[in-house]
C-alpha positions as CSV (number, residue, x, y, z in Angstrom):
1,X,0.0,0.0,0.0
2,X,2.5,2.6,0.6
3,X,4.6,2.0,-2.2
4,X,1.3,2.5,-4.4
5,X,0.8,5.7,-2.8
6,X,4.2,6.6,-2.4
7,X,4.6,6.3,-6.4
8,X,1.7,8.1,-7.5
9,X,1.6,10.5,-5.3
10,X,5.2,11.4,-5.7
11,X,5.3,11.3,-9.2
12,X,2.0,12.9,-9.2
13,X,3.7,16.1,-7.3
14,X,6.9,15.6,-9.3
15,X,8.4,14.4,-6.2
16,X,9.7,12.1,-8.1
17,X,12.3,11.7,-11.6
18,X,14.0,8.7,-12.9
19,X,17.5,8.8,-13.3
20,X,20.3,7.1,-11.3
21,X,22.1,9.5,-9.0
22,X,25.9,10.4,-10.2
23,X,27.9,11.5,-7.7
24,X,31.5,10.6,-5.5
25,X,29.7,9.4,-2.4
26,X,26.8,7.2,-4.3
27,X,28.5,3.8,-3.5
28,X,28.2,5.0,0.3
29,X,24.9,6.6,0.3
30,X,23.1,3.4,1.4
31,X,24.8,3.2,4.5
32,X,24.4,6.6,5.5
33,X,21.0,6.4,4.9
34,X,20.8,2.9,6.8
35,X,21.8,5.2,9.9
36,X,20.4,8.4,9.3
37,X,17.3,8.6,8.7
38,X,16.3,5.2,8.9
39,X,18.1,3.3,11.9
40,X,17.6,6.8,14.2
41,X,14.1,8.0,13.2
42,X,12.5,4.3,13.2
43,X,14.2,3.9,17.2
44,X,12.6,6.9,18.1
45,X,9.0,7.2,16.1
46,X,8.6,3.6,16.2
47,X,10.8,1.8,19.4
48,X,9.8,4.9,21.6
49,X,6.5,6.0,20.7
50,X,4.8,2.9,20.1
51,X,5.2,0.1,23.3
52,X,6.6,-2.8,21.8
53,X,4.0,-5.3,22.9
54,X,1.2,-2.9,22.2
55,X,-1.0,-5.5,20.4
56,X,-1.4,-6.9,23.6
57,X,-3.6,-3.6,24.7
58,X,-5.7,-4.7,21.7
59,X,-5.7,-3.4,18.5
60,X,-7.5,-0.1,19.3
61,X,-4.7,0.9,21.5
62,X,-2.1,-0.5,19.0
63,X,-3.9,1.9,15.9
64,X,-4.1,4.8,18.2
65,X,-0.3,4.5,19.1
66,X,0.6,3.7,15.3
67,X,-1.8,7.3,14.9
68,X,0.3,9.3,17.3
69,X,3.7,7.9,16.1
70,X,2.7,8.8,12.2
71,X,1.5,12.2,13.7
72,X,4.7,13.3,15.1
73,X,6.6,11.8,12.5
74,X,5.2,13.9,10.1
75,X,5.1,16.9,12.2
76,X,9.0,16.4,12.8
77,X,10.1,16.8,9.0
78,X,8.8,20.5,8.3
79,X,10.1,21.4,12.3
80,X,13.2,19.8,11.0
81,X,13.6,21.4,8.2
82,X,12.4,25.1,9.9
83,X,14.9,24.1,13.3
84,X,18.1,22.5,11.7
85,X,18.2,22.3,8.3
86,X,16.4,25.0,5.9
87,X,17.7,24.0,2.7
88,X,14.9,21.1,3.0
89,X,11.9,23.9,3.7
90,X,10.5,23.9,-0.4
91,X,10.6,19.6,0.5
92,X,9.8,19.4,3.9
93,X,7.1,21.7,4.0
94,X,5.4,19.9,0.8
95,X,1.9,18.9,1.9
96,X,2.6,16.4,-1.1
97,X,5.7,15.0,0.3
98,X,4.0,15.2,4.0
99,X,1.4,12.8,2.3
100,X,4.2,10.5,1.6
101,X,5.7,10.3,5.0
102,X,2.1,9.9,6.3
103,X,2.3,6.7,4.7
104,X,5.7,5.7,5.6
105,X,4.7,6.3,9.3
106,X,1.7,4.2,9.2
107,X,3.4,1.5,7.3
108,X,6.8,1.3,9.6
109,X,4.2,1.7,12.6
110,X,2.4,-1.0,11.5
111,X,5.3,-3.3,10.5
112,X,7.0,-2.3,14.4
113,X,3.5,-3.5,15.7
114,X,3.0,-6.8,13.7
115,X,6.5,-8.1,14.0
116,X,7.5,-6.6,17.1
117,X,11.0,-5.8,15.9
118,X,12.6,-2.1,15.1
119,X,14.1,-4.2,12.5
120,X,11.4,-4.1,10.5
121,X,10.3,-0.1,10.1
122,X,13.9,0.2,9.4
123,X,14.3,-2.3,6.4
124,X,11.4,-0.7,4.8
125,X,12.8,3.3,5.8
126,X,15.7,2.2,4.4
127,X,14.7,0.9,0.9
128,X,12.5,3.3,0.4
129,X,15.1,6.4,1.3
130,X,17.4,4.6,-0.7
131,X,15.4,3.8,-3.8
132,X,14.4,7.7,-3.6
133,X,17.4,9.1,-3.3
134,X,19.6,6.8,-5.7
135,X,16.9,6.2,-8.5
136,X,14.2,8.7,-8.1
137,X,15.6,12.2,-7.6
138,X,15.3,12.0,-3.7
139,X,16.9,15.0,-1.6
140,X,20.0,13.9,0.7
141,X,21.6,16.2,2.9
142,X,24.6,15.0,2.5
143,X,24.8,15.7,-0.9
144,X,24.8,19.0,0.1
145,X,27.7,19.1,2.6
């Protein structure tokens, strides 16, 4: 589900461009990106926010944390962006790209629940940054360093 929406809606918005990324640091962009944002924002949104045995609660208690995790996930990118880092304001602040991350939230939230393992949320951050920013035209800060 969220690659469907990830694709159209990103294309849709032009979010999204095909071409493979050239540059010096491409062979070691996938481990970056393991790390940052996918190893560090999946431990906090997901291993913090959402109680690791939350199913137990039931599953109204598990959607409503899944709910609050996306929320603040997707609140964190534009105060990112306005805080630390304002070259990704035009990106961050994208209600287009904010529908995206909406979706990556409630997928990794999901896949944290279901499998009880970090692991999880941060395989699928990970591919999906990665894919982005290697194939797709994605916007890496350290590109821009």
């Amino acid at each position: 589900m969220f690659a469907i929406i990830a694709v159209s809606v990103g294309f849709g918005a032009g979010l999204f461009r095909f071409g493979w990324l050239d540059s010096p640091i491409t062979p070691v962009l996938p481990i970056l990106l393991f790390v940052f944002p996918s190893l560090l924002e999946e431990a906090f949104f997901r291993g913090v926010l959402i109680p690791r045995n939350i199913l137990a609660s039931g599953h109204a208690k598990a959607a409503w944390s899944v709910a609050v995790s996306t929320l603040v996930f997707v609140v964190w990118h534009p105060l990112n962006a306005l805080a630390f880092n304002p070259t990704a304001i035009p990106l961050f602040l994208n209600p287009w790209f904010l529908v995206i991350v909406g979706a990556m939230g409630v997928t990794c939230g999901y896949a944290y629940v279901l499998s009880r393992s970090i692991w999880v949320p941060v395989i699928i951050h990970w591919a999906a940054v990665t894919v982005w920013v290697l194939f797709l035209g994605g916007r890496n800060l350290v590109l821009e360093l």
